[in-house]
TIROPA-168804 format. One record per residue (C-alpha): residue in one letter; x, y, z. Coordinates in pm, whole numbers, plus 50000, padded with zeros to 5 digits. Layout:
! residues N
aXYZ ...
END
This chain:
! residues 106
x863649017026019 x864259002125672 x861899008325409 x861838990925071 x864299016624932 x866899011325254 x869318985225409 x870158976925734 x873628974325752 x875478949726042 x879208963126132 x881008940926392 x883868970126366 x884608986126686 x884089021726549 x881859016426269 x882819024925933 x882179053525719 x881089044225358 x881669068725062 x880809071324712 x881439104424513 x879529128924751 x877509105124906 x878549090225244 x877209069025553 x878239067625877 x877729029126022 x877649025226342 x879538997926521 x880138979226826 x880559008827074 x876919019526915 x874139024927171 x872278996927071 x874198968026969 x872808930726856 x875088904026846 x877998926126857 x877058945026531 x875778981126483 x872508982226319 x872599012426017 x869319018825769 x871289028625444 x869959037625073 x869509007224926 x870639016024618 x874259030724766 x874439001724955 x874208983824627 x877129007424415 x879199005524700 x879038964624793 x879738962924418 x882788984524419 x884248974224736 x883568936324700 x886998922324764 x886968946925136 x887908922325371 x885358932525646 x882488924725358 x883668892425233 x884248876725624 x880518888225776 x881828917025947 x880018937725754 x876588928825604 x873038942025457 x869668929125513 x866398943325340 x865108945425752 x866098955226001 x864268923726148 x866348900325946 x869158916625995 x869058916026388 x869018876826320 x871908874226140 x873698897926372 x872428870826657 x873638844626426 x877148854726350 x877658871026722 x880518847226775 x882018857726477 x885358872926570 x887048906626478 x890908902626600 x890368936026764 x888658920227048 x889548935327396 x891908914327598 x890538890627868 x892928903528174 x891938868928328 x893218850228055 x895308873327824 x896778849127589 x897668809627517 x900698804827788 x900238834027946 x899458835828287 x898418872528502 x900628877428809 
END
C-alpha cells in the first residue's frame, strides 16, 4: 500500500525490472506478477528512490514510452495501468491464430 513517503510503480515488462541505486535496489514486478492491472505490475517503492532514480535514468526507454510509470497511489495508479492497457511492449506473445501480417497457420 503506498503511503505518502512511497510510489506505486506500473511495469508493462514481462519480468519486471529491478531498479538500483548505490546499495539500494527494488524489485518491480511485471506482467507475469500475481496480480496484474492493465497488463502492468503494481510495486509500492520509496518515494524518494523512485525520485533519484527517474532522474538518473530519464532517457530509459521503458520510462519515457509508459512502460514504466509512478503514481503517489496505488489507486491512481491502477487507473493509468487501465488506461494505457493497450499500450504495447513488442515482446508480446505471438497470436498462433494469426502470427503475423501475410502469414497464414497451416
Amino acid at each position: 500500500m503506498a503511503t505518502p513517503s512511497t510510489v506505486t510503480i506500473g511495469c508493462k515488462l514481462p519480468n519486471g525490472l529491478v531498479l538500483s541505486l548505490g546499495a539500494a535496489r527494488h524489485e518491480l514486478a511485471g506482467t507475469r506478477a500475481s496480480a496484474v492491472i492493465g497488463g502492468y505490475g503494481l510495486t509500492p517503492i520509496p518515494a524518494e528512490f523512485w525520485a533519484a532514480w527517474s532522474r538518473k535514468y530519464a532517457e530509459f526507454s521503458p520510462l519515457k514510452t509508459g512502460l514504466i510509470f509512478a503514481q503517489s497511489t496505488v489507486d491512481k495508479a491502477a487507473g493509468q495501468a487501465r488506461e494505457q492497457a493497450a499500450l504495447r511492449t513488442g515482446v508480446e506473445p505471438i497470436n498462433p491464430a494469426t502470427p503475423a501480417p501475410g502469414i497464414t497457420p497451416v
